[in-house]
Structures are given as C-alpha cells and as structure tokens.
C-alpha positions as CSV (number, residue, x, y, z in Angstrom):
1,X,24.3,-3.4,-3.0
2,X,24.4,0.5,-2.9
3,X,27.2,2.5,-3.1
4,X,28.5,5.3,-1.0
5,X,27.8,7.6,-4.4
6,X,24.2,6.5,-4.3
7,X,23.7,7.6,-0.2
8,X,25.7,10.7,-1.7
9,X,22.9,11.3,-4.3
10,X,20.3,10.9,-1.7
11,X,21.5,13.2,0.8
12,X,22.2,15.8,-2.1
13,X,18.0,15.8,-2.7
14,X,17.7,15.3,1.2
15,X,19.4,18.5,1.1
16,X,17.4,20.1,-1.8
17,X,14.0,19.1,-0.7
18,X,13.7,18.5,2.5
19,X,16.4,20.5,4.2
20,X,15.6,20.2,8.1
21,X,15.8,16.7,7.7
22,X,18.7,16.5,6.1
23,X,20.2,19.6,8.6
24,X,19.4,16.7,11.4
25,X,21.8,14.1,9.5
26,X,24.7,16.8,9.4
27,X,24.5,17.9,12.9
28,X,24.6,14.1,13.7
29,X,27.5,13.7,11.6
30,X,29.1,16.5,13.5
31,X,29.0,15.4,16.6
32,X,31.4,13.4,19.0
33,X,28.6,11.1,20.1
34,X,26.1,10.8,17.8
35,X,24.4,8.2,19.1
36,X,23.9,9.6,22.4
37,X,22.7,12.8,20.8
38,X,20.1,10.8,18.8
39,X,19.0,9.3,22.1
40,X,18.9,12.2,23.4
41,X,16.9,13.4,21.2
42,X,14.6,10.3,21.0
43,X,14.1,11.1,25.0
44,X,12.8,14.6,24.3
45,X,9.4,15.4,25.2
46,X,7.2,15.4,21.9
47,X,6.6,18.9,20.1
48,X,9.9,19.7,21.6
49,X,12.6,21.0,19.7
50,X,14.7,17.8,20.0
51,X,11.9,15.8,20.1
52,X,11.1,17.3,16.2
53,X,15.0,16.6,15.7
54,X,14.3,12.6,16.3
55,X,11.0,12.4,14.2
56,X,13.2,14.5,11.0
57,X,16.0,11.8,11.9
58,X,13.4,8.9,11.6
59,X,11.8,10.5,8.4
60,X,14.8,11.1,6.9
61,X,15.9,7.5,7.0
62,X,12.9,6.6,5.5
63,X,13.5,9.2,2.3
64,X,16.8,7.6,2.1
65,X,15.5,3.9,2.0
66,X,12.8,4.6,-0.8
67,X,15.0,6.5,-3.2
68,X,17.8,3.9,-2.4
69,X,15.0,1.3,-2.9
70,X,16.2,0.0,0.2
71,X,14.6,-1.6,3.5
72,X,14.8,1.1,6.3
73,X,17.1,-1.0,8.3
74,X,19.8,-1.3,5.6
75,X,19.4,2.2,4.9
76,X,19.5,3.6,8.2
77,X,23.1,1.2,8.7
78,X,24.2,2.9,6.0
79,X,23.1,6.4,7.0
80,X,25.2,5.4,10.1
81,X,28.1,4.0,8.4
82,X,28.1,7.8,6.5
83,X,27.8,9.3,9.9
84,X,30.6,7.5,11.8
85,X,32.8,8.2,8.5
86,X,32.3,11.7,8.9
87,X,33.7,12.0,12.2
C-alpha cells in the first residue's frame, strides 16, 4: 500500500513539472466543497476555462497513478483522501 509520503512525493513533481495540474489539486484542496467544484468543473463547456480545470484534474490523477504505480482508481481515492484532509 502507498503511503501518505509517497502521494507527498508525487505531488512535489506534480508541482515541479507539471504545475497547472497540480495548481487544480490545491485549489480543490482549498475549497469548502470540492466535489461540487469538480462537478462543476466537469459541467463546463469544453475549451472553457473550467472545462480545462477538469481535464488537468483527470490528468493529474493519472500522473499520480503511474509514479505511484497505482490503478487510477486507487490513486484518485487517495488524491481525495489528501484533499478532504486538507480542509
């Protein structure tokens, strides 16, 4: 199982290399709802800003999973888990 540490490392080169990704993550984290923002977001009209907000969300999962050498799902639960922790 992956640590908190390990998420931690990954969101450290989230931050390094792809930054707008990882800038979606943090503003999720900051929110009061982000779950409703992230639907929100999902609801967006393509080539919108928001809309661009939900694909760097979805991408940035999918960094996460591959350096955690984890399947999307449990890496996106534990992307959450970071989120809701941060609130």
């Amino acid at each position: 199982m992956k640590t908190t540490r390990s998420l931690e490392e990954g969101l450290d080169r989230l931050f390094k290399n792809f930054y707008p990704w990882w800038k979606t993550t943090k503003e999720l984290s900051r929110s009061d709802s982000p779950e409703a923002l992230l639907e929100e977001w999902r609801r967006s009209p393509k080539g919108s800003q928001e809309g661009r907000k939900a694909m760097f969300f979805r991408e940035a999962v999918g960094i996460l999973a591959m350096s955690l050498g984890l399947p999307r799902e449990e890496a996106e639960a534990l992307v959450w888990e970071h989120i809701s922790e941060r609130r």
